[in-house]
C-alpha positions in Angstrom: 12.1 22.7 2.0 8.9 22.2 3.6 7.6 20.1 0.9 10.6 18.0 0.7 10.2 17.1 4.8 6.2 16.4 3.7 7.3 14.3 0.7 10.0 12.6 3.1 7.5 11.8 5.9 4.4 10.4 3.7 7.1 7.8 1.9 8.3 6.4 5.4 4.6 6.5 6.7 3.6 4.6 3.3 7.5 2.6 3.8 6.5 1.6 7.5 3.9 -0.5 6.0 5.5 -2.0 3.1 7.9 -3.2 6.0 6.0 -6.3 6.9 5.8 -9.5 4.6 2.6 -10.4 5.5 1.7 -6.8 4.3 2.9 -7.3 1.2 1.5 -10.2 1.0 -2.0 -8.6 1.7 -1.5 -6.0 -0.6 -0.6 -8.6 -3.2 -3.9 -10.8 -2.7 -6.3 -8.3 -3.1 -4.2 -7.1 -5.9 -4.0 -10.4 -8.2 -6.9 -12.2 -6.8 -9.3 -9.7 -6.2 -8.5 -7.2 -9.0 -7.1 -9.1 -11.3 -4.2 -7.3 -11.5 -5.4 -4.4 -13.3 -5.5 -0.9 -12.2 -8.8 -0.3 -13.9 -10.5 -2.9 -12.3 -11.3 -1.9 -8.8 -12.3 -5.2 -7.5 -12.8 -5.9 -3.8 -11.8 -8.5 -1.9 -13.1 -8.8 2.2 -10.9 -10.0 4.6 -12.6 -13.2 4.3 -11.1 -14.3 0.6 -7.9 -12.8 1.9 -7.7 -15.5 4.5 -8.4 -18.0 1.8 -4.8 -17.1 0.5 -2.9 -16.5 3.5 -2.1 -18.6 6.0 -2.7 -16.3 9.1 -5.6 -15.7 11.7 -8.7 -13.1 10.6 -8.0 -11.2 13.3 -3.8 -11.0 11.9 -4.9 -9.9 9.2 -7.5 -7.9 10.1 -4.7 -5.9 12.3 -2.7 -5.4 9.3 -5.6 -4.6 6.6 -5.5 -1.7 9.0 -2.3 -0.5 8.9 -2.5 -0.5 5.1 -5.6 1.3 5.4 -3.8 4.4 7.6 -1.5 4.0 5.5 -3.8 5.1 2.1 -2.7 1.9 0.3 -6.2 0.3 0.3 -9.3 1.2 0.5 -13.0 0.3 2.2 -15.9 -0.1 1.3 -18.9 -1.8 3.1 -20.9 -4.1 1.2 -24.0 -5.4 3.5 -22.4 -6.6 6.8 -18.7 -6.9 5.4 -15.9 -4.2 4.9 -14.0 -5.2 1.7 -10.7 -3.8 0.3 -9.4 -2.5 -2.4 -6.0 -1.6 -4.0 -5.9 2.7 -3.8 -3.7 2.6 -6.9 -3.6 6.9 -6.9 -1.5 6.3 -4.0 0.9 3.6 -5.1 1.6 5.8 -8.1 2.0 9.0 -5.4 4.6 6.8 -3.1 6.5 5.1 -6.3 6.7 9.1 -7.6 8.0 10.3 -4.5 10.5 7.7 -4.5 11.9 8.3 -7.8 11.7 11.6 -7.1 13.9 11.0 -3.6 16.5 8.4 -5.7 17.0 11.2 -8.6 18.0 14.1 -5.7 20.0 11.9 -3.7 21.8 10.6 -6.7 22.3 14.9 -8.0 23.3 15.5 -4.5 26.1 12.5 -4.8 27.2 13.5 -8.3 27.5 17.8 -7.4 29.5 16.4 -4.2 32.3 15.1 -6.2 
């Protein structure tokens, strides 16, 4: 049970920033434009290029490369003066498993109730 309530909390904590456009957004730059789009390139992008592709303040996103990064769904890494980010695709996989895994029990837990 107590690995069910750890498994429950880390996908709301990992959920809770998903829950932001803007996020997602974020996540999604750095993602296609900095990586590519593949999982075995682990390009980084600084918060500079993001701004290239989003239409928000530094500082905006700055706030919510943060959250992402508390979150475990990017990375840093300092190169010279700048921190740039990277897709942590380990825990993508770890939050999408977890949620199958969450869909599969709810769905037994329906089924064995009727």
């Amino acid at each position: 049970m107590k690995e069910k309530i750890s498994s429950d909390k880390n996908l709301a904590f990992a959920f809770r920033a998903f829950a932001h456009p803007a996020r997602l957004n974020i996540l999604r730059v750095i993602a296609q434009k900095c990586g590519g789009g593949d999982k075995n390139k682990n390009n980084t992008c600084c918060c500079t290029d993001v701004t290239k592709y989003i239409d928000l303040a530094q500082s905006t996103i700055s706030q919510h490369i943060k959250v992402l990064l508390e979150a475990g769904l990017i990375e840093r890494k300092s190169e010279g003066t700048k921190n740039c980010y990277s897709i942590c695709y380990q825990r993508l996989d770890k939050v999408q498993a977890d949620f199958d895994n969450y869909l599969k029990q709810q769905i037994i837990e329906v089924v064995s109730n009727e």
